[in-house]
C-alpha positions in Angstrom: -108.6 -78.3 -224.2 -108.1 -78.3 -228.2 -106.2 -76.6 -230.5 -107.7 -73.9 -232.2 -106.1 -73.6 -235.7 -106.1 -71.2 -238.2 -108.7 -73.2 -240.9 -110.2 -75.6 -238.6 -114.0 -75.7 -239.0 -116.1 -75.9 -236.5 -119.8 -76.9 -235.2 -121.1 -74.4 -232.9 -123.7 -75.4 -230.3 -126.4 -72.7 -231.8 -127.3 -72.5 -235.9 -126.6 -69.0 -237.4 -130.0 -67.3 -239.2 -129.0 -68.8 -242.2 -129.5 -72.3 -241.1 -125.9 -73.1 -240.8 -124.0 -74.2 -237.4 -120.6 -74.9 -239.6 -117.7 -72.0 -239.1 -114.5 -71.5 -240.7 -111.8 -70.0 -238.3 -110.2 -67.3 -240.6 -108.5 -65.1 -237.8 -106.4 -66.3 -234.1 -105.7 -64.1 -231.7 -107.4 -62.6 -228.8 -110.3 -63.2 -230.4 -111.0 -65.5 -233.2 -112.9 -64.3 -236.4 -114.5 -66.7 -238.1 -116.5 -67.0 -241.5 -120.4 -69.1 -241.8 -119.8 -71.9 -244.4 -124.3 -71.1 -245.2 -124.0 -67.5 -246.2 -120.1 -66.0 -245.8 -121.0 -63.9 -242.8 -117.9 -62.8 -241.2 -117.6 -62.5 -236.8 -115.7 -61.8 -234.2 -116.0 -63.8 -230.4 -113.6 -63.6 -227.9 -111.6 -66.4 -227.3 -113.4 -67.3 -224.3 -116.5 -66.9 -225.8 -116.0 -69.0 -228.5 -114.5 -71.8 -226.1 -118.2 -72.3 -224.5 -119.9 -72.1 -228.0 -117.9 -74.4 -229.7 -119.7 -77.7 -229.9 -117.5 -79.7 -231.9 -114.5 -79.4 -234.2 -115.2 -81.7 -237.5 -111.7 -80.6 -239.8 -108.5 -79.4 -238.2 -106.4 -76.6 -240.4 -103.0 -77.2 -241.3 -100.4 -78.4 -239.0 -98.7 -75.4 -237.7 -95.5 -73.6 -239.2 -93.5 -73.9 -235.9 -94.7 -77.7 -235.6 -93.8 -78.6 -238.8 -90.3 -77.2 -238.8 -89.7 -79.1 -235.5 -90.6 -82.5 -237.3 -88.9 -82.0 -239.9 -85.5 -80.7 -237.9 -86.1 -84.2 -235.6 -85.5 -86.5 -239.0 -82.5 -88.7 -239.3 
């Protein structure tokens, strides 16, 4: 299973109204809220949900704060 990240953006396997199949994830939790990159509509899926409808993940966000801190600790 991936890593959902907060600023990844995803494909999903159905288009929106507006044409656009391309999500920005703006929200992690319980559920995950995500923004359309066609026309800024904002949503909310359950995490489980949005595991089945997720098609693809083309950018990954950030590198999280927890992981980065435990890189940079490991350095000589």
């Amino acid at each position: 299973m991936e890593e959902i990240r907060l600023g990844d953006v995803v494909q999903m396997r159905k288009t929106h109204p507006c044409g656009s199949d391309q999500w920005k994830i703006i929200r992690i939790g319980a559920d995950i809220k995500m923004k359309c990159l066609g026309c800024g509509r904002i949503v909310m899926l359950e995490r489980a949900v949005f595991t089945k409808r997720r098609k693809k993940t083309i950018t990954q966000g950030p590198i999280p704060e927890a992981e980065t801190l435990r890189q940079l600790m490991n350095q000589p």
